[in-house]
Backbone as a printed PyTorch tensor [residue, N CA C, xyz], in Angstrom:
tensor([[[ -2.7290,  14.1620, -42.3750],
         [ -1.4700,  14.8660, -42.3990],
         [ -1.1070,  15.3220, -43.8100]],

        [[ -1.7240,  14.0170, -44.7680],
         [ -1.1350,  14.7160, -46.1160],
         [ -2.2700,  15.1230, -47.0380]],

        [[ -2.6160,  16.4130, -46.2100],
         [ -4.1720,  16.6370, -46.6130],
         [ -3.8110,  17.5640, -48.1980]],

        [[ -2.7410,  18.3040, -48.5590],
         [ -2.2170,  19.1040, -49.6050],
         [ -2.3380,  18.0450, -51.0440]],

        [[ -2.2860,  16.5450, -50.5450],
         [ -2.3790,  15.6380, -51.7830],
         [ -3.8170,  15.2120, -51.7810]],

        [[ -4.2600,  15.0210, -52.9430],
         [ -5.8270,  14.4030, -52.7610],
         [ -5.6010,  12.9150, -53.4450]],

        [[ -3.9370,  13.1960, -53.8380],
         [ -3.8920,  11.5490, -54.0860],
         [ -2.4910,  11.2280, -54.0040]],

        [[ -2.7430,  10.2600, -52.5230],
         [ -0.9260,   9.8380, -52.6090],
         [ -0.3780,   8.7360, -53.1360]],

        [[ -0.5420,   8.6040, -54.1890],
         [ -0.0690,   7.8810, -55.2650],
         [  1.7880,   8.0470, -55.1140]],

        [[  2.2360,   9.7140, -55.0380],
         [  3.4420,  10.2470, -55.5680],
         [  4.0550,   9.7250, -54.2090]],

        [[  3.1900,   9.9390, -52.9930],
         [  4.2800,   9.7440, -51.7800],
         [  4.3060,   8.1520, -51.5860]],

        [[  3.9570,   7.7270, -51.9090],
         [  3.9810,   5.9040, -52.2640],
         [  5.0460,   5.7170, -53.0620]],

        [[  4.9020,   6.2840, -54.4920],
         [  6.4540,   6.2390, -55.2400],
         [  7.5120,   6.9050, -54.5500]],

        [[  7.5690,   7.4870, -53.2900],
         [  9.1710,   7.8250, -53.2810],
         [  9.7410,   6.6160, -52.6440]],

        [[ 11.0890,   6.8570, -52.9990],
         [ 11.7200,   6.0590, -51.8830],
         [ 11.5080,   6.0560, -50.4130]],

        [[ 12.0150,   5.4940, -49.5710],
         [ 11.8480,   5.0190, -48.3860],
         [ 12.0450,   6.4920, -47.3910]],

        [[ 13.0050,   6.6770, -47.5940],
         [ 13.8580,   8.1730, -46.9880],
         [ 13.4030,   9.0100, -47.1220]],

        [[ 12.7660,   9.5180, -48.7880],
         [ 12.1810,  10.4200, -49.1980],
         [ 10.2990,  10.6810, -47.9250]],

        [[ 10.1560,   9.4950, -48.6700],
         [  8.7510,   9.4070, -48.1380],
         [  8.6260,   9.7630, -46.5660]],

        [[  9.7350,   9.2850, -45.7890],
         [  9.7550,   9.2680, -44.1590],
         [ 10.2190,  10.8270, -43.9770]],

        [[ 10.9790,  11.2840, -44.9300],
         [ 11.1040,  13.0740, -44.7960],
         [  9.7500,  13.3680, -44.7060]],

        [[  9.3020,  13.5080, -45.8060],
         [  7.8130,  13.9500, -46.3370],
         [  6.7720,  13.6160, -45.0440]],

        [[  6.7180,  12.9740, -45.0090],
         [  5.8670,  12.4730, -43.2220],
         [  6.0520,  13.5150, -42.4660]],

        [[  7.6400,  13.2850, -41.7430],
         [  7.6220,  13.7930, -40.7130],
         [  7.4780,  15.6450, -41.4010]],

        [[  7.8700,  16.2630, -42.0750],
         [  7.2770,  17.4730, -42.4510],
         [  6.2410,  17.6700, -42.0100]],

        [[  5.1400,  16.6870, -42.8910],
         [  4.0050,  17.0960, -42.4490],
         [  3.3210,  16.8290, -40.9070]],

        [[  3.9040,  15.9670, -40.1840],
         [  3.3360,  16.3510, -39.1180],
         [  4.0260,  17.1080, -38.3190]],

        [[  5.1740,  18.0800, -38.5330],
         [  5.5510,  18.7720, -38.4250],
         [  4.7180,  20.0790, -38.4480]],

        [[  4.4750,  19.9060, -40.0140],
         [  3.5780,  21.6950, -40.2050],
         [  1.5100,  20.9360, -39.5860]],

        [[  1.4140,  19.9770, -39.3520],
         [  0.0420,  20.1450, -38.8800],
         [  0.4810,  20.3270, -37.4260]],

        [[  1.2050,  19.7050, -36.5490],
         [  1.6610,  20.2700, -35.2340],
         [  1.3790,  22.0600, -35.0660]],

        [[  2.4550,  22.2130, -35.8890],
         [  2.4750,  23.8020, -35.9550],
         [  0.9650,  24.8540, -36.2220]],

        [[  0.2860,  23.9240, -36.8210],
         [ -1.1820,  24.8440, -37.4120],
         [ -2.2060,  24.3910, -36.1100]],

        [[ -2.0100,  23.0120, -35.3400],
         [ -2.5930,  23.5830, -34.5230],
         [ -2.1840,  24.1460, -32.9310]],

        [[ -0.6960,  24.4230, -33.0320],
         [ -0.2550,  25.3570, -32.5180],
         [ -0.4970,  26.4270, -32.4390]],

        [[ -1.0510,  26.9970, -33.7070],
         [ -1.4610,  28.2380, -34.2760],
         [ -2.6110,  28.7160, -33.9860]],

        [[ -3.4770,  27.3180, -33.8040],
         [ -5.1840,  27.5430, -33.7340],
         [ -5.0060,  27.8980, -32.1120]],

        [[ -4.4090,  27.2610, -30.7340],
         [ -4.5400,  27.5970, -29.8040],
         [ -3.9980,  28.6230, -29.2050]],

        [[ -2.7320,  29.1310, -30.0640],
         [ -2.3800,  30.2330, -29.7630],
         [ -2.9770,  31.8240, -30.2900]],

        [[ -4.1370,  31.5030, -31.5520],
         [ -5.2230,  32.4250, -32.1190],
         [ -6.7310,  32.3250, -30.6180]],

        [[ -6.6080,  31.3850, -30.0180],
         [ -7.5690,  31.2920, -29.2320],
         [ -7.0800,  32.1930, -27.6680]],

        [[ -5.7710,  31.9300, -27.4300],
         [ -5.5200,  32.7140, -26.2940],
         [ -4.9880,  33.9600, -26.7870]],

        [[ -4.8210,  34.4770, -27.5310],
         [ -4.4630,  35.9990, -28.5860],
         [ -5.4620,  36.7560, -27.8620]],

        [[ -6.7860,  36.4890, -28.3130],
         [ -7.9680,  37.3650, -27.6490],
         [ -7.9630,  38.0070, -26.0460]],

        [[ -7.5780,  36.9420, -25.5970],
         [ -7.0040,  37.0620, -24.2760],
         [ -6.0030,  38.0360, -23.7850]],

        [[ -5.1420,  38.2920, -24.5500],
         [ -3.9490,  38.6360, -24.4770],
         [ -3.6930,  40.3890, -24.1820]],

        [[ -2.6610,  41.0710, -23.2810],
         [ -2.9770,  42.4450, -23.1930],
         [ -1.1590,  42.6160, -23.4210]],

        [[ -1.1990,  43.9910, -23.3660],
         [  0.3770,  44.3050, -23.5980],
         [  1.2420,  43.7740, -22.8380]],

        [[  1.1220,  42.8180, -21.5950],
         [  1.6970,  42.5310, -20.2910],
         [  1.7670,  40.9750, -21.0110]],

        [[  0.7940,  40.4200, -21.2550],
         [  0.7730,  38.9320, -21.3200],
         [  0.8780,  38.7790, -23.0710]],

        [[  1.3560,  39.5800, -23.9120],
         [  1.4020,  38.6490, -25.1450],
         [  2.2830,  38.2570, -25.0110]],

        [[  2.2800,  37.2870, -26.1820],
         [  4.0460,  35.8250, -25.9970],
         [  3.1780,  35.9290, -27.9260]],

        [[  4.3700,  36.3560, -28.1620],
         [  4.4250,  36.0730, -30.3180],
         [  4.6750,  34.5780, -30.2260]],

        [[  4.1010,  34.5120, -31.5650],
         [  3.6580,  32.9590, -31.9780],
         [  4.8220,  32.1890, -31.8730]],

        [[  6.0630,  32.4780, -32.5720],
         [  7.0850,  31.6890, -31.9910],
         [  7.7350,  31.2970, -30.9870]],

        [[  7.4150,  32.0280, -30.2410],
         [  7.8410,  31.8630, -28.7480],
         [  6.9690,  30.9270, -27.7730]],

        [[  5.5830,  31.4620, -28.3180],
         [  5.0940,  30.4650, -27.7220],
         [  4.9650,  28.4230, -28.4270]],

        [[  5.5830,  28.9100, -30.0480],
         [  5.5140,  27.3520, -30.2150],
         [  6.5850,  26.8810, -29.9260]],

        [[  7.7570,  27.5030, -29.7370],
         [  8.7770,  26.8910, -28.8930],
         [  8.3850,  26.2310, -27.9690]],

        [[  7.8450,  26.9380, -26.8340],
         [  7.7330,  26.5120, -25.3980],
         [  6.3950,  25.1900, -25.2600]],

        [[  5.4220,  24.7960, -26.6740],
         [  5.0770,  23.5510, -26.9890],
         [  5.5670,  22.4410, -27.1250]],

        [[  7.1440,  22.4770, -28.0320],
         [  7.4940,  21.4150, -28.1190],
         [  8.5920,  20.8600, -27.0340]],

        [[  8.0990,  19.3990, -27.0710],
         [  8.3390,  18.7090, -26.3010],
         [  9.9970,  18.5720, -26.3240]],

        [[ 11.1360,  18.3520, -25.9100],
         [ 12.2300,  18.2250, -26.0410],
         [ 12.4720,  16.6600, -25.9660]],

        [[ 13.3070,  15.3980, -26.9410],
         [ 13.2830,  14.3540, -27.0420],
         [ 14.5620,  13.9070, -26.2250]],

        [[ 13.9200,  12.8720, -25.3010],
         [ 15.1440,  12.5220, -24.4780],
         [ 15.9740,  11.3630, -24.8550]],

        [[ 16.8050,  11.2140, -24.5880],
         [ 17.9300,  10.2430, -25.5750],
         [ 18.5400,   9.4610, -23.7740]],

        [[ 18.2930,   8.3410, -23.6290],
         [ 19.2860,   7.7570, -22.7970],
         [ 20.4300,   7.1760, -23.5690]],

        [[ 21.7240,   7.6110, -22.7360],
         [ 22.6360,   6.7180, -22.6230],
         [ 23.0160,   5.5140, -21.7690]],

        [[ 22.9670,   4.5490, -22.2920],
         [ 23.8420,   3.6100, -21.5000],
         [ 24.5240,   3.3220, -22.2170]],

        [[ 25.7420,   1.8620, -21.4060],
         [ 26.6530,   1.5950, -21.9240],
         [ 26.0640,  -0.1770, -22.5060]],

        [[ 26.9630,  -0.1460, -23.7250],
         [ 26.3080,  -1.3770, -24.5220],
         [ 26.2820,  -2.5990, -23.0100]],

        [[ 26.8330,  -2.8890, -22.2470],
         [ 27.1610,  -3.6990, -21.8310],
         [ 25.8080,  -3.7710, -20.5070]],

        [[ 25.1970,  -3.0440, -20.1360],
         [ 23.9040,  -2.5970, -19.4360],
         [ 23.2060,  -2.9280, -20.2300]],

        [[ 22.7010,  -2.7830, -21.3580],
         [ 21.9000,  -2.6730, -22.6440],
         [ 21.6830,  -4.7940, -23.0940]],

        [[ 23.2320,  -5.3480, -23.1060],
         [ 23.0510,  -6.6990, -23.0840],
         [ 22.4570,  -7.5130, -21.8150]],

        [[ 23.1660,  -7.0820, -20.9590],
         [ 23.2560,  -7.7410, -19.3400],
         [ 21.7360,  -7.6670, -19.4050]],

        [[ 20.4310,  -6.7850, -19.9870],
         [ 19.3220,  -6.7220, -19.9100],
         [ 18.2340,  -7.5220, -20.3850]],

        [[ 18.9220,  -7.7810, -21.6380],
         [ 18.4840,  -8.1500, -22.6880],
         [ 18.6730, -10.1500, -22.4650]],

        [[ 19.4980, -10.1230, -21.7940],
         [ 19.7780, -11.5460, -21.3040],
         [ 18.9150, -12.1180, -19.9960]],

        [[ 18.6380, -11.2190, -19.2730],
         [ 17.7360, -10.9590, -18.2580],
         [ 16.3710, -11.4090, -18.8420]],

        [[ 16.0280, -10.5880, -19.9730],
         [ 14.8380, -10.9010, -20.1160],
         [ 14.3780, -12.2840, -21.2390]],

        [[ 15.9260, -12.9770, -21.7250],
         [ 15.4960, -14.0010, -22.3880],
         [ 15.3630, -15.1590, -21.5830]],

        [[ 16.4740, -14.7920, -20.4380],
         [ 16.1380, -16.1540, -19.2450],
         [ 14.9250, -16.1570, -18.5950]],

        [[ 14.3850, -15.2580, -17.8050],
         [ 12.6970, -15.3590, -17.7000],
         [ 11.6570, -15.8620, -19.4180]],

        [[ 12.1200, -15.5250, -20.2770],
         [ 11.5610, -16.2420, -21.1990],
         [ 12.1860, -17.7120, -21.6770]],

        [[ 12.7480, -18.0770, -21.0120],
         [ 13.3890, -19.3120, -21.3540],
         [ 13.8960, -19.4630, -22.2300]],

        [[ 14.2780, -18.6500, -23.2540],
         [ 15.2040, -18.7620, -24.0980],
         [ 16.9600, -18.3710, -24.5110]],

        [[ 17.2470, -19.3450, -23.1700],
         [ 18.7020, -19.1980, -23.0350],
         [ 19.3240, -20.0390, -23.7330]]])
């Protein structure tokens, strides 16, 4: 992922935050490149009817992240559940 450094010395010195930015960037932009490579592979393919531009189609790649809600009180009632089968009530 952090193929631009040939020595990560620097991303070791950042802070914690810094460094976890820097990450997710990069697998951010390698996502995207080989987004790029499969969407250069179906390009060839492609006629005035069926192109989809590169952004559009890396939109429709990424995955959308699902977030449950519950309420804290579901979340304990569970969590108690699973310490009594472990016996540690």
């Amino acid at each position: 992922m952090l193929t631009r450094y040939s020595n990560i010395d620097f991303v070791l010195r950042l802070s914690f935050c810094e460094g976890l930015s820097l990450l997710i960037k990069a697998l951010e932009e390698y996502k995207k490149e080989k987004a790029w490579q499969v969407w250069l592979a179906k390009y060839q393919h492609m006629d005035k009817e069926s192109y989809v531009p590169f952004e559009d189609f890396y939109k429709k790649t990424k995955v959308p992240e699902v977030i449950y809600r519950r309420p804290a009180a579901d979340i304990l009632a569970e969590a108690d559940e699973i310490r009594k089968k472990l016996g540690k009530v």
